[in-house]
Structure formats: structure tokens, C-alpha cells
N, C-alpha and C positions, 0 to 999 in steps of 0.2 A: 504493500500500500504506500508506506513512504517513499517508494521510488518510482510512483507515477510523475511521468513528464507533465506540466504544469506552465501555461502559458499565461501570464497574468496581462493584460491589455493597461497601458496606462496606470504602468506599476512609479512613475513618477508622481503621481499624482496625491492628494491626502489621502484616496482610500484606497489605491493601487498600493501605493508604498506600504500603509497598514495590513494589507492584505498577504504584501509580500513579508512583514516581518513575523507575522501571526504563522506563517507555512513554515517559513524559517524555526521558529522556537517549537513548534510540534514537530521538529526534524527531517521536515520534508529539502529536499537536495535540490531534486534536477528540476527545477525553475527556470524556463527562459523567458526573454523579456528584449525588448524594444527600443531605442527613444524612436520619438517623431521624423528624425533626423535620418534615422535608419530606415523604419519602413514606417512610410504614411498609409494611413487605415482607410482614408479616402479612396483611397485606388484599389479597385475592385483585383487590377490582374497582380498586383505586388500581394495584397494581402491572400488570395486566392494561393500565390507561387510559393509565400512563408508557410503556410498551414500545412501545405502539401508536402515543404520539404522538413519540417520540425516533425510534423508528426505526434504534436501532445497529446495526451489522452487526458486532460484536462484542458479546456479557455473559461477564463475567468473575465468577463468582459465592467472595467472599470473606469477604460475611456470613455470619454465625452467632453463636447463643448458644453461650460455648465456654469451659470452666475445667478447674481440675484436677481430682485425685479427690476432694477436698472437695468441693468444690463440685457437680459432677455425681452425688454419692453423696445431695448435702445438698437437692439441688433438682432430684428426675427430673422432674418432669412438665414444667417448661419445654424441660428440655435437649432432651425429645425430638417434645415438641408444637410448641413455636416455629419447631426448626431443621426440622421438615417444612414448614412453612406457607411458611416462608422460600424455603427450594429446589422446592418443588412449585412457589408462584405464580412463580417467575424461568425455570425452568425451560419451564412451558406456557408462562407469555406470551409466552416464544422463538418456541416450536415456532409457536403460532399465527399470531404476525406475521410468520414466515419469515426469523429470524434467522439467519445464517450460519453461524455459529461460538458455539458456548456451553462455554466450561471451566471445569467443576463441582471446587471444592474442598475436599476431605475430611481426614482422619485414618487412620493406621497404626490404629488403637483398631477399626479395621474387621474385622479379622482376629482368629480363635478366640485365646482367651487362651493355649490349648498347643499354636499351629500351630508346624509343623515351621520350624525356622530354617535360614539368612534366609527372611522373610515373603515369598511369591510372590503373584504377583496368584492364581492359581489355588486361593489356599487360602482363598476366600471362602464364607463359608457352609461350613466342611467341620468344623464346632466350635462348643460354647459360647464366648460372649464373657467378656470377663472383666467378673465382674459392679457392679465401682465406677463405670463410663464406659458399660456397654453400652448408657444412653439416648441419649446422643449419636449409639454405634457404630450404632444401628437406623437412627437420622432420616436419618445417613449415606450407610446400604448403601441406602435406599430411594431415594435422588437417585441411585446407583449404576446401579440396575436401572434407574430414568427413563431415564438417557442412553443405557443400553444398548439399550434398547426402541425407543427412539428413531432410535439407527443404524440397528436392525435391521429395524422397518417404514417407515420414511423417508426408511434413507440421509441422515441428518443428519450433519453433519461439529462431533459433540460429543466432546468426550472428559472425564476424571473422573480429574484428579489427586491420588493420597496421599498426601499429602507427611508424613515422620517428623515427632518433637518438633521443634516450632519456636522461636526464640528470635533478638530481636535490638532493635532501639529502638523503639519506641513500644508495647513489651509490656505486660502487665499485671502490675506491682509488688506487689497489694497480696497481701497474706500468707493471706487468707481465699481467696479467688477464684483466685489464679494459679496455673502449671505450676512444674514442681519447679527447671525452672535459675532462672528471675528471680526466686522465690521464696528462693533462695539467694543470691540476688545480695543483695536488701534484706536478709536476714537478717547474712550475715555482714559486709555496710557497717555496720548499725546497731549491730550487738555490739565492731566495731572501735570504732565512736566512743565509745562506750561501755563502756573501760577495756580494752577485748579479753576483753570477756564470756563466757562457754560458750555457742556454740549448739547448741541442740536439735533433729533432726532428725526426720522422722519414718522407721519402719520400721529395717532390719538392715542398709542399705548395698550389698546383696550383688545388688540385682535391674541387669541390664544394660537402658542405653538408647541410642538410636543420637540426635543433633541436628543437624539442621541450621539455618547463619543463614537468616536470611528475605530476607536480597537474594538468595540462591542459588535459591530459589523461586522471588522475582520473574522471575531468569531461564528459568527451568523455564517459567512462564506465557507470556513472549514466544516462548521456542521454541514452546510449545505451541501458540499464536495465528497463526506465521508456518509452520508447517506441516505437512500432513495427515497424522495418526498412524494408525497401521493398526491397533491395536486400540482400546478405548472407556474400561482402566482402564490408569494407570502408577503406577507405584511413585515416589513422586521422594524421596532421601537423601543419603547418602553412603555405605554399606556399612558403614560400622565403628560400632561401640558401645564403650564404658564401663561399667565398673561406678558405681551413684551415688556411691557411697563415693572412688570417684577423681575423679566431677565435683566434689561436697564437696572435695576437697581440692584442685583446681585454683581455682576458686573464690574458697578462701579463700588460694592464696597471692596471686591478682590483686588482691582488698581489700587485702591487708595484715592480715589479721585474724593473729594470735599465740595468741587463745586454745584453748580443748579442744572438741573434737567430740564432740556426745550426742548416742548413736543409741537411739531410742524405737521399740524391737522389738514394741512392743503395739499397734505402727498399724499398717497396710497397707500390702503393701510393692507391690500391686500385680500385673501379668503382671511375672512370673520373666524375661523378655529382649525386646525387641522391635527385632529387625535386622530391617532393609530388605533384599528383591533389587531391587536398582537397574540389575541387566542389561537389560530390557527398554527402558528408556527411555536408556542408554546406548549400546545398540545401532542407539536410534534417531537419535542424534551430540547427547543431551546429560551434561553431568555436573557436580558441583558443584564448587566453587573455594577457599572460605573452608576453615581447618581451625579446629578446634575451640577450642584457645587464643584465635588471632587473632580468629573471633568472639564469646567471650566478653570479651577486651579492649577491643571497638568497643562491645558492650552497656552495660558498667562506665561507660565514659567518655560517653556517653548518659544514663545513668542519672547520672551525678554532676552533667552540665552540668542536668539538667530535674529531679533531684530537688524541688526546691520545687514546680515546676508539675503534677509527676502528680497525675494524679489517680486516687487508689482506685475500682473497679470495684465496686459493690456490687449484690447479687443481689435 
């Protein structure tokens, strides 16, 4: 088992990399891996020619084009041209070369923006999307259907995890590009150092999010990889939410920030709640570990030790 070939897609990235370190510490070896530089996922016949000559019995697919609602409001046509090309060629080249095992990784952002809470797999397609992210949410649900289609005329052993807000070290910092906790993380380090400044947020505070750290994912992935789940989509979270307004304020008591909180009601606040049901894949013996404090303090202390080294993500 630990010497199954293991091909992690966008093992650069915060949940590639986690993904990759999680396989590592369970003692898995023969991992390969990519940069962008080497083989772009865009190109049907490159990625098609790698799958064909590696030969994993494992893809773990964790690339994607992926921001918050800036950025997916500010740049549709990538978010949702790229991340099909991406998932479509990882996906065939699986199927084709008779890949084993393929675990497609998605977005909560999949589900109607006024699906009934907590979010169930079954409330797929039963709703408009919420309209700041739904390019992503389409490219998404379309890799969805793939693996589903895929069980279902080939008995493929794929499955297509949703994992909630994710957040944890090698995130995206920069202010333009990023999701709403690391975005607050840089925000209220930088106003701390800088006299204990006001920061500005956007939206009323008032909309609920559920997060999970991204080693808890990681974990989700190895279970997922070490054994046969009986449906095609899981939910992966924690069950519990927050209001923003209370991550804001946990946040800034972790910085140290002193100063006043401005909430800028004139931006978008977004889908109103986004809780996981995380039964399904609890039922199936997993669940997550880190609570919400403790991984925003691993974040922080991440973020302070490689502040000089980020580097901003630009579109």
C-alpha cells in the first residue's frame, strides 16, 4: 500500500503541499509531482503524454485557479475556463490510462447560494449559485458530474471531495487575491504594526462561515485514498460556523491588534451562511481534529516566521 505511485496535482499549492506532507508522515515514498513550469494542466496533449508515461495509481487533483470574491467576481473567465481544462485533462487522462483511484477536489461554493442548512450533498443543482464565485462553482460541479459519470459507466473507484473555507500555511496572503481569514490575518498584523490602525473590512459582519485547517483535509485525502467510499460526492468540514464578525474578532485578539473594527456595509457580504453536513463522510469513520483558535494560531505563526518570503499571488 505505501508504495503506491501517487501523483498529487498542485502539490505547490496550501493544500497540495499539505497533502503532500500528510502522504509523507504516513510513509508513503513514491510521490510525483509537477511545477506549472514543467507541465501545464491546461494542455490536454502534455497532460494526456505525463499520465500515460508516470503511470500513478493514484491522482490526487488539488490544482486550480482559486480566490476570493474579489477576485472571482474580478476575473470570470479564467476562474471558470482554466479550472475546466485543468480537471477535464486530469480527470480523462485517469480514466484513459486506467488509473485507480482519482480524488477530485472542490468547494462548499458548489451548493445554491439559499440551500437549506447545513449544506447536504443532495442539495446540488436544486438553486441558483451565489452569483460572486459561481465561475468557479460551475468548473467545479462539472468535475463533479465527470466522476460521477465515471462510477456510474465504469465503476471507477473516484470520489469528489468539498471541503468548507480552507485556511492554514502556505495560503494566499495577498489582500487583492485571497479568502476572507488570511486576508485578515495580513490585514490586522499590518495595522498592529502600524500604530494599531483601524481596519476596514468589507461587508456587515453578520454572514456565517464554517473553516477548516488544511492538515485536516490533508487527512480527509488519505482516508479518502486508503478506502473505498460508497458514494462519489463528501462533504469534508467541521459542522460549526461563525459569524465573520466573531472570526474578525478572534483574529485580531491572536495579532495583538488594539485598534477599531470598520465594517464597509457597501461591499458584498456574500451567501448569508455556509455550514457543512459533514455526516456522510463521518459516518464513513472520518472527522476533523484542529478547532478553530488552535488553527488560526498555527496560521499566524506561519505567516510571521515566512512573512518576508510570500509571495503575493497576482491575477
Amino acid at each position: 500500500m505505501k508504495n503506491k505511485k501517487i501523483y498529487v496535482a498542485g502539490h505547490r499549492g496550501m493544500v497540495g503541499s499539505a497533502i503532500v506532507f500528510k502522504l509523507q508522515d504516513e510513509g508513503y515514498s513514491n510521490l510525483v509531482s509537477r511545477t506549472s513550469s514543467e507541465l501545464d494542466l491546461t494542455d490536454q496533449a502534455a497532460t494526456e503524454a505525463f499520465i500515460r508515461s508516470e503511470k500513478p495509481d493514484v491522482v490526487i487533483i488539488a490544482a486550480a485557479k482559486v480566490g476570493g470574491i474579489l477576485a472571482n467576481d474580478t476575473y470570470p473567465y479564467p476562474f471558470i475556463y482554466e479550472n475546466l481544462q485543468i480537471q477535464n485533462n486530469l480527470i480523462n487522462a485517469s480514466h484513459s490510462n486506467d488509473v485507480g483511484k482519482v480524488i477530485f477536489l472542490g468547494s462548499s461554493c458548489i451548493y445554491p447560494k439559499l440551500a437549506d442548512q447545513p449544506l447536504k450533498e443532495e442539495s446540488l443543482l436544486t438553486g441558483p449559485l451565489e452569483p460572486t464565485n459561481q465561475w468557479y462553482a460551475i468548473a467545479k460541479i462539472a468535475g463533479i458530474k465527470l466522476i460521477e459519470a465515471l462510477r456510474r459507466q465504469f465503476d471507477r473507484n473516484y470520489v469528489s471531495l468539498m471541503p468548507t473555507n480552507l485556511y492554514g500555511p502556505r495560503d494566499n496572503f495577498d489582500l487583492e487575491t485571497s479568502h476572507v481569514l488570511p486576508a485578515m490575518i495580513r490585514k490586522f498584523d499590518d495595522a498592529a504594526s502600524n500604530g494599531h490602525a483601524p481596519v476596514n473590512l468589507w461587508g456587515s459582519g453578520t454572514p456565517m462561515r464554517e473553516f477548516l485547517y488544511v492538515d485536516d483535509l490533508a487527512e480527509a485525502v488519505c482516508f479518502a485514498m486508503e478506502n473505498n467510499l460508497e458514494k462519489s460526492l463528501y462533504n469534508i468540514g467541521t459542522g460549526k460556523d461563525i459569524t465573520i464578525k466573531e472570526l474578525a474578532e478572534t483574529i485580531q485578539r491572536i495579532t495583538g491588534h488594539e485598534g477599531e473594527i470598520n465594517w464597509d456595509s457597501s461591499k458584498p457580504d456574500g451567501t448569508p451562511r455556509k455550514l457543512m453536513d459533514v455526516s456522510r463522510m463521518k459516518n464513513e469513520g472520518w472527522t476533523y481534529t484542529h478547532d478553530l483558535k488552535e488553527g488560526i494560531q498555527k496560521t499566524y505563526r506561519w505567516f510571521l516566521e515566512n512573512r518576508d518570503e510570500i509571495k503575493e499571488v497576482k491575477m
